[in-house]
C-alpha positions in Angstrom: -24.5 8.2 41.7 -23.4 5.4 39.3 -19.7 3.8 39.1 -20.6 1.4 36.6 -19.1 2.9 33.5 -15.9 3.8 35.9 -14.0 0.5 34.3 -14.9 1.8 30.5 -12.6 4.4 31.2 -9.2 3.8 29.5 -5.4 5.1 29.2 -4.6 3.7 25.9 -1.7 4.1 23.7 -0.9 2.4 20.8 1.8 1.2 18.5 2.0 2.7 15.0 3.1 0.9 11.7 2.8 2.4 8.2 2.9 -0.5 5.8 1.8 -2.3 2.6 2.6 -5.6 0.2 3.8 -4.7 -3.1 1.5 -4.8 -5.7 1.4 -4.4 -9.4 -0.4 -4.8 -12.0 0.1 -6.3 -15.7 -1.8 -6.6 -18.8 -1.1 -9.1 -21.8 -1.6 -9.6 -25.0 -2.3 -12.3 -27.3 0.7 -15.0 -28.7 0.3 -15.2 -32.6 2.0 -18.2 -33.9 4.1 -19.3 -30.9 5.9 -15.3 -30.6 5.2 -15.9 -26.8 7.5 -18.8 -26.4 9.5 -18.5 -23.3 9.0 -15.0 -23.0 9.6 -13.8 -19.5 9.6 -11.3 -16.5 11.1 -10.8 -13.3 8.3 -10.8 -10.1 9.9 -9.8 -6.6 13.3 -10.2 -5.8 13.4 -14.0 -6.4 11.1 -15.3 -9.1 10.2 -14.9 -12.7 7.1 -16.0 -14.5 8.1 -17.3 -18.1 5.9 -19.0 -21.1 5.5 -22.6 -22.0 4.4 -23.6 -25.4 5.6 -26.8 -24.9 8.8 -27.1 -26.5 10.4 -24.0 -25.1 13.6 -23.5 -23.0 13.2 -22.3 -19.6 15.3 -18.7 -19.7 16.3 -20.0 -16.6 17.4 -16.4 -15.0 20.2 -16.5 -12.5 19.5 -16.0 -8.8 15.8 -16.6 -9.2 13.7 -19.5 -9.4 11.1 -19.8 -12.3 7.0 -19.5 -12.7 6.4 -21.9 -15.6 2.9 -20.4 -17.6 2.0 -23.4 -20.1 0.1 -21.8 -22.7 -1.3 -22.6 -26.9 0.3 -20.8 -30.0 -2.5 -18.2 -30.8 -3.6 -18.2 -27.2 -6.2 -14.7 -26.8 -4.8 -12.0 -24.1 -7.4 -13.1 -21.5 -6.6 -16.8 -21.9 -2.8 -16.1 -21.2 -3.5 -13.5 -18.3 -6.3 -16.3 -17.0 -3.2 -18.9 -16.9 -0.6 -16.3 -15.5 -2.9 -16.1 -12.5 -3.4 -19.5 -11.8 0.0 -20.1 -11.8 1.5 -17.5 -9.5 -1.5 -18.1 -7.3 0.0 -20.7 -6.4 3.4 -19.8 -5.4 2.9 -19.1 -1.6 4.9 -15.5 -1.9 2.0 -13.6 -3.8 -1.9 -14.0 -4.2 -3.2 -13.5 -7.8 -6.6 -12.2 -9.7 -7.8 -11.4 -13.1 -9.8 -9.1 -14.7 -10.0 -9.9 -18.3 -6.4 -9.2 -19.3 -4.8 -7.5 -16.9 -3.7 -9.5 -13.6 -2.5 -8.3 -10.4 0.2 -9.5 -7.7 0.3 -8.6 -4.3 3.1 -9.8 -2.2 2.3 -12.0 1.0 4.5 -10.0 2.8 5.4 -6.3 3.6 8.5 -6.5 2.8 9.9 -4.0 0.7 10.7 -5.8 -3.0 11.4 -5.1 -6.0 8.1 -4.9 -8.2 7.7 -6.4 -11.7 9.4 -6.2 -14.2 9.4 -6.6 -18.2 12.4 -9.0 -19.9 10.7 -9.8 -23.5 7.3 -10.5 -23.1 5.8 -7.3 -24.2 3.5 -7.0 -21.4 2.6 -3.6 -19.9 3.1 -3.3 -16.8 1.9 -0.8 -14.3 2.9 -0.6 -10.0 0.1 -0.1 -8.3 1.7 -0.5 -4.5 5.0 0.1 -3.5 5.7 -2.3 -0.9 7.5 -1.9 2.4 7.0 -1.7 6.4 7.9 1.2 8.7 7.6 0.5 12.2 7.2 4.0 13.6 8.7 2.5 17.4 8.2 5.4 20.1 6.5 8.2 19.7 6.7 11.2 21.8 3.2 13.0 23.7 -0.3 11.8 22.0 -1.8 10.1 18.4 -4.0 12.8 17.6 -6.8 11.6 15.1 -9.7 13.7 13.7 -13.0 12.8 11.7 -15.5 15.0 9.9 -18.7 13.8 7.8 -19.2 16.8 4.9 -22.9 17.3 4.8 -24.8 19.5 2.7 -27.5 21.0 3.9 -30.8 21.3 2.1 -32.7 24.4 2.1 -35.9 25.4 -0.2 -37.5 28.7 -1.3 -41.0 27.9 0.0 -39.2 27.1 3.7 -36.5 30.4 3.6 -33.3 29.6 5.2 -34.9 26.5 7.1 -33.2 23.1 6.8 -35.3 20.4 5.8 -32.7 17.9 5.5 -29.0 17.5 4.4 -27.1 14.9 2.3 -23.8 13.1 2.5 -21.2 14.3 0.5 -17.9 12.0 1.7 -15.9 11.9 4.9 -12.2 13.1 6.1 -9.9 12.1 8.6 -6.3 13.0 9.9 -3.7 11.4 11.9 -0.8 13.5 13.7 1.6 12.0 15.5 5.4 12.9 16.4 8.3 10.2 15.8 11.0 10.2 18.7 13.1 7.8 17.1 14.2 10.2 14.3 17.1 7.7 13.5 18.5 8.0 10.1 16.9 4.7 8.8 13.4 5.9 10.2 13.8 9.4 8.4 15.2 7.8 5.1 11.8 5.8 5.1 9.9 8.5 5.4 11.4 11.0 2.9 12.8 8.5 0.2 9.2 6.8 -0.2 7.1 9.9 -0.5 8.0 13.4 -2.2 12.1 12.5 -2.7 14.4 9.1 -3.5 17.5 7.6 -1.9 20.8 7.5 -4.4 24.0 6.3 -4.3 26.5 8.7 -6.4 29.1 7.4 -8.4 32.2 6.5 -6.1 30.0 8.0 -2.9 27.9 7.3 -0.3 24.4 6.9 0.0 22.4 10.0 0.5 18.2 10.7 0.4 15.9 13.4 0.5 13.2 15.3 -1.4 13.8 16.7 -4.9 11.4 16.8 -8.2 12.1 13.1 -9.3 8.3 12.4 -8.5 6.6 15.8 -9.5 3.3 15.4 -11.4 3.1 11.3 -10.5 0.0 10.4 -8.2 1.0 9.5 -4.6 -1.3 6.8 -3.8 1.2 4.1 -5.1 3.2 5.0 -2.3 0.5 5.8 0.1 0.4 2.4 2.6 -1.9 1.3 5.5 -1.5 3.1 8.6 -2.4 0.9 11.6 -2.7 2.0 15.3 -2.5 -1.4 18.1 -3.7 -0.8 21.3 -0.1 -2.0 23.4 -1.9 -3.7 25.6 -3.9 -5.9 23.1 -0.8 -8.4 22.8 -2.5 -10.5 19.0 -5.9 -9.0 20.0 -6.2 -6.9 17.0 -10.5 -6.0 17.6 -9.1 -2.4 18.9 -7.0 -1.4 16.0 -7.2 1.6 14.2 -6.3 1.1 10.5 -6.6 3.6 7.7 -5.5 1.8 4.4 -4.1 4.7 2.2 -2.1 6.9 4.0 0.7 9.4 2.8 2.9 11.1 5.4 3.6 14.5 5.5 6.5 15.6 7.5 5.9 18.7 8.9 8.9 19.4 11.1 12.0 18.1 12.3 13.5 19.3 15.1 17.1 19.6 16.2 18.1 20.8 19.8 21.0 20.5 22.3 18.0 20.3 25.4 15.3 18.0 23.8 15.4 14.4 22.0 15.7 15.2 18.1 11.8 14.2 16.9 10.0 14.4 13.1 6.2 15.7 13.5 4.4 13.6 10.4 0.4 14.8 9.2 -0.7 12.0 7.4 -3.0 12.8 4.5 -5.9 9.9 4.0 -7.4 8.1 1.1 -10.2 6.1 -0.1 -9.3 2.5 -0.8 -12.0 1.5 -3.4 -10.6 -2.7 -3.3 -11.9 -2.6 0.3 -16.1 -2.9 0.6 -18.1 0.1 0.5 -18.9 0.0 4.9 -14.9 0.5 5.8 -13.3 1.3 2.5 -11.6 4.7 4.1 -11.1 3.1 7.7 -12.5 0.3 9.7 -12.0 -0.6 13.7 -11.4 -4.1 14.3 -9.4 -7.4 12.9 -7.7 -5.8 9.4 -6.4 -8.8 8.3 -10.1 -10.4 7.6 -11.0 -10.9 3.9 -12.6 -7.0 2.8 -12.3 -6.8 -0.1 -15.1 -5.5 -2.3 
């Protein structure tokens, strides 16, 4: 009798953290005649990106600090969103890329900021992320995760029911987990960022929940990536876990005099088609590495 797979045996939990940057999107459109000239909007909580003919006045916002864009009277859309780009790429709170007119930010960090945001530029802008971090802290019995592969099987006339092959369709996955730490702050995260809001009314108190404010909009802008870090693994991240879109589904929250109060949470899963083709639903191993397709 062997005992040497005995040590590939393991007891492994793992820490949980649902998070994303903030990322949105904006496309531009041509100056004519110098009409651009210091137009300007608001990026994050602290900056603003404005436009530099040359002889325009900074709008100088309050409480922010500016993005200067030098651009040409009768500049084309792409040749402004090309400049945009290059310029915020080089703050070191966002990264920056273009696609003929339209160009993306993503925030460095998850931190949960404001996204951007049109002054008088006449830019359309679209949120494609909506930043934040969630640290799930501890979680009460197991991380249950399941995986299927859909395959269609191929039958013919000439071989009856026999099956000669069978093709890939797509694949499928689900995390369940249960939060312990069903603290107000926790559940407000959970609630206000998916299916509901959080609002303050006039002369109260905060309150959040679930209404129909976001009935009919897509969820993936607020779906994030769900990582699970082996505890042990200290900055070791080649054991992770990490599914990049994932939407949480609270199934039930339990109150009780006898047992700690807990929130069960069935994450739905999604394709991520930025991330290359191999891990683009979910990948084991460093997610921090450059995947993108």
């Amino acid at each position: 009798m062997s005992f040497s797979g005995v040590s590939n045996i393991k007891i492994e939990p793992v820490n949980v953290t649902w998070e994303i940057e903030q990322q949105d999107c904006v496309q531009t459109i041509a100056d004519v005649a110098g009409n651009l000239d210091a137009a300007h909007f608001l990026l994050g909580d602290l900056f603003y990106v404005w436009l530099d003919t040359g002889s325009s006045v900074d709008p100088a916002v309050a409480g922010r600090t500016g993005i200067t864009v030098v651009i040409t009277a009768n500049d084309s859309a792409v040749t402004i969103a090309g400049l945009i780009q290059a310029a915020v790429d080089l703050n070191a709170n966002f990264s920056a890329i273009v696609s003929s007119n339209v160009v993306t930010f993503t925030a460095v960090t998850t931190d949960d900021v404001s996204g951007a945001i049109d002054v008088d530029s006449g830019f359309a802008f679209q949120e494609t992320q909506e930043g934040g971090s969630l640290d799930l802290g501890l979680l009460q019995g197991n991380v249950d995760t399941t995986f299927e592969e859909q395959i269609l099987d191929i039958t013919s006339h000439q071989n009856g029911s026999t099956i000669i092959s069978a093709v890939r369709q797509g694949v499928s996955s689900e995390v369940t987990l249960t939060m312990q730490e069903a603290i107000s702050a926790k559940l407000k995260e959970i609630y206000s960022s998916t299916g509901g809001g959080a609002l303050i009314p006039s002369g109260g108190t905060e309150v959040y929940g679930w209404g129909t404010s976001r009935q009919g909009e897509n969820v993936i802008p607020q779906s994030r990536r769900l990582n699970l870090h082996p505890v042990n693994a200290g900055a070791d991240l080649s054991g992770d876990l990490t599914f990049w879109k994932a939407y949480p589904l609270p199934n039930s929250l339990t109150f009780s005099g006898e047992e700690a109060k807990v929130l069960e949470v069935n994450w739905r899963l999604f394709l991520d088609e930025s991330k290359k083709a191999e891990v683009s639903f979910f990948m084991f191993g460093d997610y921090t590495q450059d995947l993108l397709a």
